[in-house]
C-alpha positions as CSV (number, residue, x, y, z in Angstrom):
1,X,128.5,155.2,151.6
2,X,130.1,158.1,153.2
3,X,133.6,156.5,153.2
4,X,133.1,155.3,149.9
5,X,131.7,158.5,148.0
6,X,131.6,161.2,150.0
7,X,135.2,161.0,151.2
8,X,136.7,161.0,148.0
9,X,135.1,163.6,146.3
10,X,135.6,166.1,149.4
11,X,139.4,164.9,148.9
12,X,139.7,165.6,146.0
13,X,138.0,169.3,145.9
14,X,140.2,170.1,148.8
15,X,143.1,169.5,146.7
16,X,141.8,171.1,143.6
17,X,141.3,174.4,146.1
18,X,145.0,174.0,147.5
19,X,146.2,173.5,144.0
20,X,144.1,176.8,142.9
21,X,145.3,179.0,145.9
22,X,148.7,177.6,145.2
23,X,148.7,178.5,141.0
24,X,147.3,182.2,141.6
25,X,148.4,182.8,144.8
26,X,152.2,182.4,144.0
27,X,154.4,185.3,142.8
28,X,156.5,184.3,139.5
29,X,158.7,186.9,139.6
30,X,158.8,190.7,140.7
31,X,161.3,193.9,140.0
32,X,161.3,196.2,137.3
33,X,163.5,196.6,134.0
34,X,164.3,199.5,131.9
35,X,164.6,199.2,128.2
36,X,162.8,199.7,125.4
37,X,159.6,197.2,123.7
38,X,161.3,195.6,120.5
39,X,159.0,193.8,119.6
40,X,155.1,193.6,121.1
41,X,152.4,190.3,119.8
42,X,149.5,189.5,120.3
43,X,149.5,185.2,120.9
44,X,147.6,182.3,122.3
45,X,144.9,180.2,121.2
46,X,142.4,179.9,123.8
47,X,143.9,182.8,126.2
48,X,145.5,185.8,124.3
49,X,148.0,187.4,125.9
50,X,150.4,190.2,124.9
51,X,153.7,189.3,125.1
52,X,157.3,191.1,124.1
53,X,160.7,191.3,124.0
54,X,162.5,194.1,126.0
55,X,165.6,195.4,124.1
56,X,168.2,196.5,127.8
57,X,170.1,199.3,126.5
58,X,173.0,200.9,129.3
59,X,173.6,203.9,127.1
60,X,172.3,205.2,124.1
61,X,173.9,204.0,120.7
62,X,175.2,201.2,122.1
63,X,174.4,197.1,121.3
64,X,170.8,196.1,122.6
65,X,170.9,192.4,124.6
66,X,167.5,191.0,124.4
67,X,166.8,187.9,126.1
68,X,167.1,184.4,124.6
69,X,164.6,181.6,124.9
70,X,165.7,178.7,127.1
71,X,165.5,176.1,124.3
72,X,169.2,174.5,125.6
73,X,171.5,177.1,123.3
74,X,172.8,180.3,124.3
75,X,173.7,182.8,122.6
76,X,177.1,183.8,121.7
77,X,178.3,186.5,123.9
């Protein structure tokens, strides 16, 4: 019994915890950035999250480069 039901299910929670620790334990990205908030929403539909677009901005009155979304086209430059 215990190598049949026990085993497995001790298994599998110890790979559910690895995976956990793994998924909030891990550091996407980190740094800062200096721009200005062009555009600020509120989306999701279980979990909502504010997200935005940053306009970078070198100098003032100059062209604002906001990022693109990495659907396979870029942007002109």
């Amino acid at each position: 019994m215990f190598r049949y039901v026990v085993l497995p299910i001790a298994v599998l929670l110890a790979l559910a915890a690895v995976h956990l620790w793994g998924a909030l334990g891990w550091t996407y990205s980190t740094g800062e950035r200096a721009g200005w908030v062009q555009k600020l929403s509120r989306q999701g539909w279980v979990c909502k999250t504010w997200e935005g677009e940053l306009a970078l901005v070198t100098l003032p009155g100059t062209t604002p480069r906001s990022f693109y979304s990495r659907s396979g086209t870029r942007p002109p430059l």
